[in-house]
C-alpha angles and dihedrals in degrees: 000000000000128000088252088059102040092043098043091178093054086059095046088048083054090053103052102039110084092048094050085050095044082046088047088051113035101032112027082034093060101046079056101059099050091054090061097046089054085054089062127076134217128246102243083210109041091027078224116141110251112212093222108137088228114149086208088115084057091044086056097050097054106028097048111085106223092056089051088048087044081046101060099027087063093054094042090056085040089062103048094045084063097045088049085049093050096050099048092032090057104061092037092053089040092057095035083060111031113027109020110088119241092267093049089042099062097044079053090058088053096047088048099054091033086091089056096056089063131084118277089223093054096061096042090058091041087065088043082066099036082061100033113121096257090035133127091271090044093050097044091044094049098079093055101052097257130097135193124312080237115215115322147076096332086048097046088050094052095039092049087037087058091048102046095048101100093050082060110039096042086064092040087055107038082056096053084053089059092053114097115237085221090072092059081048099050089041092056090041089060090049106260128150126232096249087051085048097057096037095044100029126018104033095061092044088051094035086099088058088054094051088055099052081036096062084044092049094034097038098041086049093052095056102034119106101157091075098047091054093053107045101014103083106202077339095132118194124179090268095058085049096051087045097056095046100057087046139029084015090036090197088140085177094060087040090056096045090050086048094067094055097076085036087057095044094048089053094054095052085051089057096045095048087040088061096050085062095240091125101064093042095060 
């Protein structure tokens, strides 16, 4: 008998090593890093970074009016990104795992992740054509007096909604399938009513559920820029910001400092959902 097999931990401490340390490098490297950069600043003239530990990039992001207003434009969308998922995600989990049968619920699943198997690209620029002027919306809402919304916030919520709808759904899911049928028995035995089951019973013991699609739709908002630049129109996000920067700007200082805030504020959803006790339940 080797060491290995006699010493169990030691294997599993063999196996885990080299991708802890790829996660410590790579990853956490990386955050580092860009902690540090933000901390730089950028030579007006040369356009050269200047490695002067200055929180001027951090002044001006917070001091300057239109960053405060793409701040919290970009969490607003985020938000309600995540609140569109929820609602739609909720009634289609709730049938996938309590009504479809198991045929039904596996063609679902794969209904569900199909999206997922196409470009990214492709359905960001499905849903430019979906809100072009002479496009479907703009066709069905003609008859009736109205047109398209056109590029802009209502289009970037809707394309990003669409997108984000199988992180959401896939937990939801996965959450209904741990409730007991029993519970929605005993719940009509005792006289309730559906819409009281849902509400009382089945919506706390999924609402982890909820926090995890939530961190996928919320986080992955927060950081996209692609879609913004397709279907939003002069619509800007932090992404866009800290795309620009490190582009066509190239001030990589003022683009890293941009870049924590959706870390931080993903951090301190993270504490706030960890308090209310969701994350251990998951």
């Amino acid at each position: 008998m080797s060491i290995l097999d006699r010493r169990p931990g030691l294997r599993v401490g063999l196996l885990l090593t080299p991708p802890m340390l790829w996660l410590g490098v790579a990853y956490l490297g990386a955050l580092a890093s860009l902690l540090i950069t933000s901390l730089w600043t950028q030579n007006d003239f040369t356009g050269l970074i200047e490695r002067v530990w200055t929180l001027d990039n951090f002044r001006t992001l917070f001091t300057v009016e239109v960053y405060r207003t793409i701040t919290l434009r970009t969490i607003g969308i985020a938000v309600l990104v995540t609140v569109i998922d929820a609602v739609l995600a909720f009634p289609i989990a709730l049938y996938m795992a309590k009504f479809a049968s198991p045929r039904a619920q596996r063609l679902l699943v794969i209904a569900v992740l199909m999206p997922l198997w196409a470009s990214y690209l492709v359905k960001a620029y499905a849903w430019r054509g979906m809100f072009s002027a002479d496009g479907p919306i703009a066709w069905i809402a003609r008859p009736f007096g109205l047109d398209t919304p056109g590029y802009g916030l209502a289009a970037t919520t809707v394309t990003l909604a669409y997108l984000w709808l199988p992180y959401m759904i896939l937990p939801v899911y996965a959450g209904l399938e741990r409730v007991p049928d029993s519970l929605f028995e005993a719940s009509a035995d005792l006289g309730a009513g559906a819409g009281h089951t849902l509400r009382r019973i089945v919506v706390p013991m999924v609402f982890p559920a909820f926090v995890a699609g939530s961190i996928f739709t919320f986080s992955l908002t927060m950081g996209d820029y692609i879609a913004v630049k397709i279907v939003g129109g002069t619509t800007q996000m932090l992404g866009n910001v800290v795309y620009d920067n490190q582009g066509a700007a190239n001030n990589l200082p003022f683009a890293a400092a941009v870049a924590t805030v959706p870390i931080v504020v993903m951090l301190a959803y993270l504490a706030a959902v960890r308090r209310t006790g969701a994350l251990e339940n998951l």
